[in-house]
C-alpha positions as a printed Julia matrix, in Angstrom:
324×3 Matrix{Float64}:
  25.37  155.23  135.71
  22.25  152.79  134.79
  19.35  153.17  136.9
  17.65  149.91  137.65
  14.32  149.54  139.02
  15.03  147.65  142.34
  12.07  145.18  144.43
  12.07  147.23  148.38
   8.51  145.79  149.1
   6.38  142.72  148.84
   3.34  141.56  150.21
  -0.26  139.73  149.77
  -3.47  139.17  150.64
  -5.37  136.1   150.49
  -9.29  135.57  151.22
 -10.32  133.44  154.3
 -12.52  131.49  152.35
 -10.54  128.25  151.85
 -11.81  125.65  149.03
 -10.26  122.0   149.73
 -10.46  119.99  146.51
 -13.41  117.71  148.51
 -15.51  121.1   147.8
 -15.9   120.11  144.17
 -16.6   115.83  144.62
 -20.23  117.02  145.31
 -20.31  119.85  142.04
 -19.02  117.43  139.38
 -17.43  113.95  138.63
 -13.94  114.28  140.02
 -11.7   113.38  143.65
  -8.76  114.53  145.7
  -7.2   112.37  144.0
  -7.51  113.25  140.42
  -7.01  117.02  141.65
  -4.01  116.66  143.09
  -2.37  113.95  140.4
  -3.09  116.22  137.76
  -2.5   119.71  139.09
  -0.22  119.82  142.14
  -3.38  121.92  143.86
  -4.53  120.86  147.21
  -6.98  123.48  148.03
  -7.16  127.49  146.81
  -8.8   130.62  148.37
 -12.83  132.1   147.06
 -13.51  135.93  147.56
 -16.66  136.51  149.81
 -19.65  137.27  148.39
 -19.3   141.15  147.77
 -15.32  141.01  147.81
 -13.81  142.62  145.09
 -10.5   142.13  142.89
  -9.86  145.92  143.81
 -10.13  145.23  147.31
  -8.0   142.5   147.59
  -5.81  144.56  145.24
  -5.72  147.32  148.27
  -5.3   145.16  151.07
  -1.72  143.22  149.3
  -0.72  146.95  147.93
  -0.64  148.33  151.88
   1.21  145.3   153.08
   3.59  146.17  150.06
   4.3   149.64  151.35
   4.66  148.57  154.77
   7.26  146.4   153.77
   8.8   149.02  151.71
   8.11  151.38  154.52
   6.89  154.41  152.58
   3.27  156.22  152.56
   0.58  156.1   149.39
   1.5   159.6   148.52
   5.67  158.6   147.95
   4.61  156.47  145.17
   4.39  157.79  141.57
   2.45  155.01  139.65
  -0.18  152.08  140.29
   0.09  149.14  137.31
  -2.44  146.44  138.47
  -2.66  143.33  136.09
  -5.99  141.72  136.31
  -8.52  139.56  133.91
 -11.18  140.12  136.44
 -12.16  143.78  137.37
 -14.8   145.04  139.57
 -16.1   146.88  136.28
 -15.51  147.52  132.71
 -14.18  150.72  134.34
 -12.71  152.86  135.69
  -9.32  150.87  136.35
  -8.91  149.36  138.82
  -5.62  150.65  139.51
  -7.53  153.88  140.23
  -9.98  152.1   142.74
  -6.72  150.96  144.21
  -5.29  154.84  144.12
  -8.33  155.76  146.14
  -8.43  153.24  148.75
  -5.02  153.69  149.86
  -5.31  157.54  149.88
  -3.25  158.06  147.82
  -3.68  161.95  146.27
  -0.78  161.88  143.36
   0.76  160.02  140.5
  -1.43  158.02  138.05
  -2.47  154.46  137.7
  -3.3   151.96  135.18
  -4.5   147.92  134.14
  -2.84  145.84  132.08
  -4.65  142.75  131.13
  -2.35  139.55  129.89
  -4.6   137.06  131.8
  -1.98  134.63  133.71
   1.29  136.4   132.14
  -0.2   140.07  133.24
   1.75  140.67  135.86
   5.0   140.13  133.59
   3.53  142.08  131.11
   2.66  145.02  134.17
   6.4   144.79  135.73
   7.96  144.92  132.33
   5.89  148.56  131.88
   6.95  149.62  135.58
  10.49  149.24  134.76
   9.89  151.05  131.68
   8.41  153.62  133.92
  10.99  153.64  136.45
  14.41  153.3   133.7
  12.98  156.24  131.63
  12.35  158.5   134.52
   9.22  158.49  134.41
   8.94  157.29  137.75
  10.69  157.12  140.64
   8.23  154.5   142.86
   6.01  152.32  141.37
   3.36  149.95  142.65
   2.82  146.65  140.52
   0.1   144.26  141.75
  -1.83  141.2   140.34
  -5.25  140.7   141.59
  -7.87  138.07  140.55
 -11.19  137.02  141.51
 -11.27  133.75  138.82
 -13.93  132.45  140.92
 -16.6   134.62  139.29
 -15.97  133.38  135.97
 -15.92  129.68  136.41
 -18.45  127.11  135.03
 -18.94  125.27  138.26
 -19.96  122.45  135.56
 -17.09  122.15  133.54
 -14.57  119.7   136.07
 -11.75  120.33  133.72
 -11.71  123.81  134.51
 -13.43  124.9   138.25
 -11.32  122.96  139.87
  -8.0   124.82  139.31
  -8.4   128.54  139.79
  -8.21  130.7   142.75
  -8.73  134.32  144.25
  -5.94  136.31  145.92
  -3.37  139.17  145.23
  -0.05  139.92  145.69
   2.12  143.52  145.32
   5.75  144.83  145.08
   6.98  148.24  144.93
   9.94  148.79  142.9
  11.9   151.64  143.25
  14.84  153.82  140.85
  18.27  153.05  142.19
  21.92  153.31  140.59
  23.62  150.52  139.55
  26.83  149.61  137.54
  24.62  148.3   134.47
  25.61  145.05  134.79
  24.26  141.73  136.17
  25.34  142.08  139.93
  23.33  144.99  139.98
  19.72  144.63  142.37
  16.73  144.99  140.08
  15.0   144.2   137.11
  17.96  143.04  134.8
  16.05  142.45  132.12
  12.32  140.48  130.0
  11.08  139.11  127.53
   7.41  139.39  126.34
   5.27  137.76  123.56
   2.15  136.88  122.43
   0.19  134.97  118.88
  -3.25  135.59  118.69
  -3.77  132.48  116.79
  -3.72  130.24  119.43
  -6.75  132.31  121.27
  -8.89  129.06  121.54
  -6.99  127.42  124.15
  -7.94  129.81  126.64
 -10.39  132.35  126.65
 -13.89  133.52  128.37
 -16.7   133.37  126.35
 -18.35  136.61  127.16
 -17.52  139.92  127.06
 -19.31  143.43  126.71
 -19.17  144.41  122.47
 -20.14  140.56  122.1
 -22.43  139.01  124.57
 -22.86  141.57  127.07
 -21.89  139.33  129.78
 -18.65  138.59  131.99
 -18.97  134.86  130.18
 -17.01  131.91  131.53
 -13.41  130.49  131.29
 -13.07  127.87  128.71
  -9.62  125.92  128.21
  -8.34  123.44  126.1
  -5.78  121.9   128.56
  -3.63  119.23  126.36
  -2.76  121.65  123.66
  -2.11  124.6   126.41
  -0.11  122.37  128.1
   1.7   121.37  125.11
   2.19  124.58  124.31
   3.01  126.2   127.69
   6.4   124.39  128.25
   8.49  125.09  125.61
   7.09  128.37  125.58
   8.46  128.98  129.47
  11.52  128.01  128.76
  12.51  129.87  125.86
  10.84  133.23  127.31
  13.54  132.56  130.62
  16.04  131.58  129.07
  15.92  134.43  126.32
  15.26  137.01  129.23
  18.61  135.41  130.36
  20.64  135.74  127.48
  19.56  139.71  127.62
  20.94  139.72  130.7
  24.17  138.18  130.32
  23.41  135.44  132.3
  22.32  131.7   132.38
  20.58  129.02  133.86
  23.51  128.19  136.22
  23.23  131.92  137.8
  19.51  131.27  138.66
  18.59  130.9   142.21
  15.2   130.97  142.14
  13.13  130.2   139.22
   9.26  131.9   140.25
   6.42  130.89  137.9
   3.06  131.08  137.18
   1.51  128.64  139.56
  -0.42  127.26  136.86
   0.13  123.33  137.24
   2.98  121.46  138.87
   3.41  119.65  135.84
   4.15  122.58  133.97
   6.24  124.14  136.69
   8.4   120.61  137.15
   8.82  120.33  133.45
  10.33  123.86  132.85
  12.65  123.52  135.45
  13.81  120.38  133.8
  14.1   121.53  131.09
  15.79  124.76  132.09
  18.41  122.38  134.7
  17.77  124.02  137.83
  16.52  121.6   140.67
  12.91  121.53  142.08
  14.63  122.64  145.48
  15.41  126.17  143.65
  11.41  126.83  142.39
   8.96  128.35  144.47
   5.93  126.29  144.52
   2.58  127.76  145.51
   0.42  126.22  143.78
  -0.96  123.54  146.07
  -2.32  126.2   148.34
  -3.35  128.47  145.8
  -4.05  126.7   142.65
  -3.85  129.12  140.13
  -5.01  132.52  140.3
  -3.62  133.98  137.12
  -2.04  137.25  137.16
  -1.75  137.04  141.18
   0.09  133.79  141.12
   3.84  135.51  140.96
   3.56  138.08  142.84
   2.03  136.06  145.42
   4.99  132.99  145.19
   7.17  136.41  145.27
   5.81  137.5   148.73
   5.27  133.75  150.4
   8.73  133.07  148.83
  10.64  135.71  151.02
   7.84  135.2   153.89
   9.25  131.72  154.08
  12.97  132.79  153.81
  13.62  131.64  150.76
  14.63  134.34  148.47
  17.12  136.87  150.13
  18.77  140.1   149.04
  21.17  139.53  146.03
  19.11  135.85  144.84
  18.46  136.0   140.81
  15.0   135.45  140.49
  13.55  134.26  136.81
   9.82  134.59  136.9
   7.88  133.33  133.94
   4.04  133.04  132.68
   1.77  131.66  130.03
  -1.76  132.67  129.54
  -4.51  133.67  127.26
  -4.02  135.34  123.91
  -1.35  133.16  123.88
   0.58  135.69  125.61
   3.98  134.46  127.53
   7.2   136.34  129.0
   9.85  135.93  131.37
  11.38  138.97  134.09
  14.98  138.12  134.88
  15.44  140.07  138.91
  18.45  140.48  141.29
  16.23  140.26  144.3
């Protein structure tokens, strides 16, 4: 018997602020045009003023246990990844606990920036395969809009706020790949490349939240071969290759990115959920949130292998390989 830690809820929350790209002609020197050419993103969602990561956070996590159709109290663990908290702390997993009522079990943040919430699945199926856990909650939450230099037109004009959540659950399987579940993942990071992405503030240094700063050639540069050895080694754990995937899900970080691993991986743009128009990229929220819009829209169905796979800062990148 292998106990795998199977997906039985997803869902998301989005802020009703929208931003078209027009928003930012009147900020700094850029169009539509140039938006959209070199990003894929059309328009993305701001918090309100007052709305909080762990808030959002909430609001996706209850539409995740609807789905799932279980109460706070039958879950044993809250992982939220997030760059952007509402403090230094507590967690805000734990702001999360207390908002949905929930009166048991433990939670925690994991911070990986854009590949955090690989990094926080990878430690729920830890959770869940060691026994641990039985339930867990994984969400990615952002609020990049606080931390954006509304100067800087290379970098304002592609982030976004919004969460998404799945609950993943202990069930038998045969141990191996037609088994529902996380089937295996890959994570890694190099803190040498730390310049390319990074805020420049922080409490032991400046005392401040600071502001995003990117070097986008070399990230970019970077970020593609990256992705596609990260899925295609989570593969390879698995048993599996890029011929069994049926949905690749990735970071919504730029749809040049996204179209180049996928060509470089073989698998069609027709089998890659694609968010990031609507979104742009809101870092650790950007899978789970493809995950959720992804089955909203019918796309991915029970028994669909799922590759989902993120870059972000540190450099810190990883792949989950899931039988949906």
């Amino acid at each position: 018997m292998t106990i795998r830690a199977v997906v039985t809820g997803v869902g998301h929350y989005l802020p009703d602020r929208i931003i078209p790209n027009s928003h930012f002609e009147d900020i700094v020197d850029t169009s539509d045009e140039w938006i959209r050419s070199r990003s894929g993103i059309e328009r993305r969602h701001f918090a309100a003023d007052g709305q909080t990561t762990s808030q959002m956070a909430g609001l996706a996590a209850k539409a995740a246990l609807k789905d799932a159709g279980l109460e706070p109290d039958d879950i044993d663990a809250i992982i939220v990844a997030t760059s952007t908290p509402d403090l230094t702390f507590p967690s805000v997993a734990t702001m999360v606990q207390n908002e949905l009522g929930m009166t048991r079990g433990y939670g925690f943040d994991v911070q990986a920036v854009c590949a955090g919430f690989v990094f926080a699945l990878t430690n729920a199926n830890a959770l869940v395969t060691s026994g641990q856990a039985k339930r867990a909650l994984v969400i990615g939450a952002e609020t990049f809009s606080r931390i954006l230099d509304m100067t800087d037109r290379a970098t304002c004009v592609l982030f976004g706020d919004g969460a998404g959540a799945i609950v993943i659950e202990a069930q038998e399987g045969s141990g191996d790949s037609s088994d529902r579940g996380i089937l295996s993942a890959d994570l890694n990071s190099d803190g040498r490349m730390r310049e390319m992405l990074y805020v420049d503030g922080g409490v032991s240094t400046t005392q401040t939240s600071g502001h995003l700063r990117m070097q986008g050639n070399p990230l970019f540069r970077q970020a593609v071969g990256k992705l596609t050895e990260t899925a295609e080694t989570a593969l390879k754990r698995a048993g599996l290759t890029d011929d069994d995937v049926d949905w690749i899900v990735p970071h919504q970080a730029n749809i040049r990115i996204i179209q180049g691993t996928a060509k470089k991986m073989g698998v069609p743009m027709d089998r890659v959920i694609v968010t990031v128009q609507d979104h742009g990229n809101t870092s650790a929220a950007s899978i789970p949130l493809a995950l959720s819009v992804g089955r909203d829209q019918g796309k991915i169905k029970q028994g669909d292998l799922l590759v989902t796979e993120a870059i972000g800062g540190g450099l810190a990148w990883g792949a989950v390989v899931i039988r949906w």
